[in-house]
C-alpha positions in Angstrom: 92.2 88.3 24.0 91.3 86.1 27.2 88.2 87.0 29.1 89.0 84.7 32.0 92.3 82.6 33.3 93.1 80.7 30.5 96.5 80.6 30.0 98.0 82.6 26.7 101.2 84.1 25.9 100.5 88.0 25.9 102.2 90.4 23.6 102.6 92.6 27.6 102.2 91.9 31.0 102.1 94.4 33.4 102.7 93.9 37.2 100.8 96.3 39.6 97.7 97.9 38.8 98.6 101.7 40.2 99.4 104.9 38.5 102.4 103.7 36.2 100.7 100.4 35.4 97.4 101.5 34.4 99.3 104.0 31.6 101.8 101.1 30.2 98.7 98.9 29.8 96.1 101.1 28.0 99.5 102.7 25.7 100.3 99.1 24.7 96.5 97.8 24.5 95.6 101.1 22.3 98.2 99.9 19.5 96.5 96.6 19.2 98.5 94.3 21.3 97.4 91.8 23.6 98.1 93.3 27.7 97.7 92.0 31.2 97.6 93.4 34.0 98.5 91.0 37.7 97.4 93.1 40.7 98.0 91.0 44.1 95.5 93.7 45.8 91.6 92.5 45.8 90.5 96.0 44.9 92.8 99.3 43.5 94.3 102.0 45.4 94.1 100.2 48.8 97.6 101.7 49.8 98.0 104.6 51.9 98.8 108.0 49.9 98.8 111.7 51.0 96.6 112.1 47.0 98.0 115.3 46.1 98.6 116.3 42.8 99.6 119.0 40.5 96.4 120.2 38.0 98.8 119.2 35.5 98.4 115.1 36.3 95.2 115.4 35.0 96.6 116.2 31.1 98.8 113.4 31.8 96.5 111.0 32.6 94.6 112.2 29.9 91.0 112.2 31.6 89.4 115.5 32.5 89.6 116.5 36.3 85.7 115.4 36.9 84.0 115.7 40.4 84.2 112.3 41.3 88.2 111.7 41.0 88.6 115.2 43.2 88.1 115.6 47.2 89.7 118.6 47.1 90.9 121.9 45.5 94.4 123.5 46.2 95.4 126.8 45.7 98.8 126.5 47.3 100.4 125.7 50.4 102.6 126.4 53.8 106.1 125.5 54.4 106.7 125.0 58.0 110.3 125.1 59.3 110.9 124.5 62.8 109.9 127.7 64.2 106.6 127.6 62.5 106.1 131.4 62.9 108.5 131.6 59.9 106.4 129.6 57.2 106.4 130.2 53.6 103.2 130.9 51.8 102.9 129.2 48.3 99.7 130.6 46.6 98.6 132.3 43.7 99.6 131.9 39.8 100.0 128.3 38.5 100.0 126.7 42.1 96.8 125.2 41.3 95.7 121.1 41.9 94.3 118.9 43.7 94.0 116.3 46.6 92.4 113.2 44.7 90.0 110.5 45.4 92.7 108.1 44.9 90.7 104.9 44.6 88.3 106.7 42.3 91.1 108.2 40.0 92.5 104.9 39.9 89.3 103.1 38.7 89.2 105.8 36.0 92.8 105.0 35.0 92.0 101.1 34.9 88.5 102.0 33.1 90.6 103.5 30.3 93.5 100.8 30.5 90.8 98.0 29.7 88.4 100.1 27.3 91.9 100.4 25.2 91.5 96.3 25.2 93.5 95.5 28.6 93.1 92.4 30.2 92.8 93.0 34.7 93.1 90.6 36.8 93.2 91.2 40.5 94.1 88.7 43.1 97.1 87.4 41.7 100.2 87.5 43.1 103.4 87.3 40.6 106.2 84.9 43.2 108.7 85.2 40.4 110.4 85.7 36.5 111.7 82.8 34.6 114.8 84.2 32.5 116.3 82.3 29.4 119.6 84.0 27.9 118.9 87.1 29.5 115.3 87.3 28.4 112.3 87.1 30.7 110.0 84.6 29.4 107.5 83.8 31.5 106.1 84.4 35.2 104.8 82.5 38.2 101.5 84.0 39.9 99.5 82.8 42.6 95.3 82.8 41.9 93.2 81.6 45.2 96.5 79.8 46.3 97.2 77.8 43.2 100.4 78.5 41.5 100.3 79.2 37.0 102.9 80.2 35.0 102.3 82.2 31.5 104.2 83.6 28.9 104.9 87.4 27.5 106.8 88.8 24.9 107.4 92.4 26.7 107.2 92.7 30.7 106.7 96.0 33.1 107.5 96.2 36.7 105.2 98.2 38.3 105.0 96.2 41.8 106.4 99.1 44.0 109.1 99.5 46.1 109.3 95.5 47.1 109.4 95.0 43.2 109.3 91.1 42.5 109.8 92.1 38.7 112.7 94.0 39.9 115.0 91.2 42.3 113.6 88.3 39.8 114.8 89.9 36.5 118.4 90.9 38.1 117.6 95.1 38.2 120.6 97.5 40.0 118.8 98.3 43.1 121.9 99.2 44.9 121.4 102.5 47.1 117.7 102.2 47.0 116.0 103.8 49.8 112.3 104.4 51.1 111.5 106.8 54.1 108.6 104.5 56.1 105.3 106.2 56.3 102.4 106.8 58.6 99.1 108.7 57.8 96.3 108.9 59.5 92.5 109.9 58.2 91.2 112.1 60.7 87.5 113.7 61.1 87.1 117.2 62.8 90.3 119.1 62.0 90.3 122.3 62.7 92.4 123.4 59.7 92.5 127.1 59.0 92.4 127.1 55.1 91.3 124.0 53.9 92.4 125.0 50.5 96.1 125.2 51.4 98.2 121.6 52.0 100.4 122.2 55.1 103.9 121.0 55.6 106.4 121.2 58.8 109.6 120.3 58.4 112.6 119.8 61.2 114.3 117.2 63.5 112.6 117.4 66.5 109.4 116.9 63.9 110.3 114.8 61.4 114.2 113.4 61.4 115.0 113.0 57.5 111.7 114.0 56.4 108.4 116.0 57.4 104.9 116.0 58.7 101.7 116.7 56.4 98.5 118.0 56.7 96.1 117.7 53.4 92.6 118.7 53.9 90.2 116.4 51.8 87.2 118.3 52.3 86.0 120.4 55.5 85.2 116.9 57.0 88.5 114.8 56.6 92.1 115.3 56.4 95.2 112.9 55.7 97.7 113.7 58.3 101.0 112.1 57.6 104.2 111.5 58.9 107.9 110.1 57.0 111.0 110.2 59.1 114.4 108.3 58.7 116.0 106.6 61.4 113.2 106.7 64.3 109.9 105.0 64.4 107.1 107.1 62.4 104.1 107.0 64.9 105.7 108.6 68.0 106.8 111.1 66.1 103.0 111.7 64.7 101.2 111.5 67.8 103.8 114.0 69.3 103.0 116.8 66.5 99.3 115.9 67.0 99.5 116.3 70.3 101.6 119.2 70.2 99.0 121.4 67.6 95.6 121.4 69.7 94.3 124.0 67.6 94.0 121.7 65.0 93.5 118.7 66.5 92.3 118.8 69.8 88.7 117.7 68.7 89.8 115.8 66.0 89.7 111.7 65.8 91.6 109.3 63.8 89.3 106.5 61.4 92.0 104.8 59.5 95.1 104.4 59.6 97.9 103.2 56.7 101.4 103.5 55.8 104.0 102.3 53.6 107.5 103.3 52.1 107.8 105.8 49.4 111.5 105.9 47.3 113.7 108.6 48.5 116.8 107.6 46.6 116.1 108.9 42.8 115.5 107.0 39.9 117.3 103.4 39.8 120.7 103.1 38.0 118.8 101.0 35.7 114.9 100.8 34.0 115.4 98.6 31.2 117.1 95.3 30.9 116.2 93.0 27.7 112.5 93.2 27.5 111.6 94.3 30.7 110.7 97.7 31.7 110.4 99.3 35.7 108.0 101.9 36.5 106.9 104.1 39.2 107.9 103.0 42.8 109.8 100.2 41.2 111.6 102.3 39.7 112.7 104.9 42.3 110.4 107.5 39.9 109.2 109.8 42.6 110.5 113.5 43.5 112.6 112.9 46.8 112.1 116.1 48.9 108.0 116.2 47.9 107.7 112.3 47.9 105.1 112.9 44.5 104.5 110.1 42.7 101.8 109.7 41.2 102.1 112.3 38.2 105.7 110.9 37.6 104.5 107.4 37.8 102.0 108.1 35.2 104.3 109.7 32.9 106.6 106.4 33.0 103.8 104.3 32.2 102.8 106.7 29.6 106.8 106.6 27.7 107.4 103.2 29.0 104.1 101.5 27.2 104.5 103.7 23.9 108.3 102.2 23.5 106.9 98.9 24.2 104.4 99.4 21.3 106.9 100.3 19.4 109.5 97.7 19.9 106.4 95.2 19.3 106.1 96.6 15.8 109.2 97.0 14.8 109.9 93.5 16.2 113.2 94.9 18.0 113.9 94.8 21.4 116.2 97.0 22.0 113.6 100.0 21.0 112.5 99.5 24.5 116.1 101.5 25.5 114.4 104.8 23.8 112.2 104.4 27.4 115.7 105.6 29.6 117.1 108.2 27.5 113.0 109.5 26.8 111.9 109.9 30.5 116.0 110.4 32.0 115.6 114.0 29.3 112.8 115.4 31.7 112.1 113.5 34.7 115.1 112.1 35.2 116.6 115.2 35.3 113.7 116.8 38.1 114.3 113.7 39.8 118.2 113.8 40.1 117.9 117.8 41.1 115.7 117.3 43.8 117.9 114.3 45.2 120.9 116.4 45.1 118.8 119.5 47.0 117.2 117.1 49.5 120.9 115.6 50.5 121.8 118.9 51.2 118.8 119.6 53.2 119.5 116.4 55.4 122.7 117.9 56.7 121.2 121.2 57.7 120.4 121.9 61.4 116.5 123.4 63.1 118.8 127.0 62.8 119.4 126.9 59.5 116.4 125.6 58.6 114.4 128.6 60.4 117.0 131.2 58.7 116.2 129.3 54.9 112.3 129.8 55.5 113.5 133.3 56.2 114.9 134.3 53.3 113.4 132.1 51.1 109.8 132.4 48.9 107.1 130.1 47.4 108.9 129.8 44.2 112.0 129.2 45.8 111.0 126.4 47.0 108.3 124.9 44.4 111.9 125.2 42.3 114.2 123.5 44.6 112.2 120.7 46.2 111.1 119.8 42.7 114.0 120.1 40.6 113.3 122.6 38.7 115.2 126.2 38.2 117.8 125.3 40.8 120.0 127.6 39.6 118.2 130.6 40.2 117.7 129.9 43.8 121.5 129.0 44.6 122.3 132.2 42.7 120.4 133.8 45.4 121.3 131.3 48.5 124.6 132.6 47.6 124.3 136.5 48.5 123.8 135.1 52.2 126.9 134.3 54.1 125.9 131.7 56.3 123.7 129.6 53.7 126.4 130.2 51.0 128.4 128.5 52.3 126.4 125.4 53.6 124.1 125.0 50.6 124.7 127.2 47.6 128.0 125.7 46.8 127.1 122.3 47.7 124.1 122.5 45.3 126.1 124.1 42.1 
């Protein structure tokens, strides 16, 4: 394999060096063939992200949940809906996990990506795919502002919501949407349980989304805003402004944002020998906004197809990708789309009565896809929310 930039054709190349790329490359490099990775960052994990995870991102990353990856433990959460005397308490059983050290986690990922016998390189900027007969052959990439071109046999998009692999190679992207971002690190929040992430939800809040409030340690806290339709910031300043108890002798040191996919998994993840992943892809739970664990597991199914379409010397093996992550994820994804366009259309009032009636599992099941059905079942012994979710969500 190439230490440096001399040019090669690779058996993979992999665009973006987060979550979902990190897994495609160490699957592929572990079987023995040749992978790059092109990040157009100059280091990893330099995008803004609320770092929470379930404990179970840890088996699929398959690295143990060491100090240095973790800021934080969680042993469950609040719910806020608009009349936050009503929130829901998630705690107890398997509601265990964690808020990460993102960059650190991500150096972990990409330490086990090129110990498997990945190439990284970090600077480069991919401008565009060359296609022949429906095929991607080569790419275009930019390296201290001089333009190269080199040659794969299998490609993976994993360049986030602005995809370049995506638009170049001729993806579906129609009905994509993101929900723009805004999250502030702040020092000195007086946060009651530091243990427990905190979400409010609710249109004077958060139009078409919600506020968050993740405690890395008992120094620092991401606070984080994603609305639809309205600018993010005012919106944030308004709820900080509006919680002194928590904030009033608190201070903001950085600030970030960005768009996360709120739209569901794109129609389409594989076309020829190219393969989407992650943000690309539309692969993140819409209510929660979690992406990470499901961008892993992408990258994971996504780079084991691609190993085996390599050996087998088929292309179209790379399909088994869709129908192996659509069996699961695709499934969590599409039921939590459907809940969260429900959601959307509910007023403050009906919000407060849901977080009235509703529990923690009820809504760890409906926000991330999971038993559904139990909760419409009991959405649809209540008259008023019978009729305005329970038979919408069926």
């Amino acid at each position: 394999m190439s230490g440096g930039f001399k040019e090669m054709e690779y058996d993979a190349i992999v665009v973006g060096a987060g979550p979902a790329g990190l897994m495609a490359a160490r699957k592929i490099a572990a079987k023995g063939f040749s992978v790059l990775v092109l990040e157009k960052e100059k280091d990893l994990g330099t995008r803004a992200c609320a770092e929470a995870v379930s404990a179970s991102a840890f088996e699929t990353a398959e690295i143990p949940p060491s100090p240095p990856l973790i800021s934080n433990n969680i042993s469950g959460a609040y719910v806020f809906p608009p009349d936050e005397t009503k929130g829901v308490k998630i705690s107890g059983g398997s509601y265990r996990g964690y808020i990460l050290n993102k960059q650190q986690f991500l150096y972990a990922l990409a330490s086990r990506a090129v110990s498997a016998g990945s190439d990284l390189w970090m600077r480069c900027e991919v401008k565009g795919v060359k296609m022949e007969g429906g095929v991607a052959r080569s790419l275009v990439y930019f390296k201290k502002g001089e333009s190269k071109e080199i040659t794969f046999k299998y490609l993976v998009g994993a360049d986030g919501v602005g995809s370049v692999v995506a638009r170049s190679c001729g993806f579906d992207l129609s009905g994509f949407e993101i929900i723009p971002t805004i999250q502030y690190v702040m020092v000195n929040c007086g946060v009651p349980e530091n243990d427990l992430i905190r979400i409010y939800m609710g249109k004077e809040v958060a139009p078409l989304g919600y506020v968050w409030i993740f405690a890395k340690n008992e120094y620092i806290a991401n606070v984080g805003i994603g609305v639809r339709g309205a600018p993010a910031k005012p919106y944030l300043d308004k709820f900080i402004a509006s919680h002194p108890e928590v904030f009033e002798k608190a201070k903001v040191v950085k600030e970030g944002g960005g768009g996360v996919p709120v739209s569901g998994q794109v129609r389409e993840i594989v076309k020829g020998n190219v393969a989407l992943c992650g943000d690309a892809a539309g692969q993140v739970i819409p209510i929660t906004g979690g992406g990470i664990r499901t961008s892993m597991e992408a990258g994971s199914i996504a780079g084991d197809c691609i190993a085996d379409a390599l050996e087998a010397g088929e292309i179209s093996t790379l399909k088994r990708y869709t129908t192996a992550y659509g069996e699961y994820w695709g499934t969590r994804i599409s039921r939590s789309l459907k809940v969260l366009r429900v959601l959307e259309k509910l007023s403050d009032d009906d919000l407060n009565l849901l977080g009235s009636i509703m529990s923690g599992d009820d809504i760890v099941d409906l926000a991330n896809g999971l038993d559904v059905k139990r909760v419409v079942e009991k959405l649809s012994r209540h008259p008023v929310l019978a009729m305005r979710m329970a038979s919408k969500l069926l």
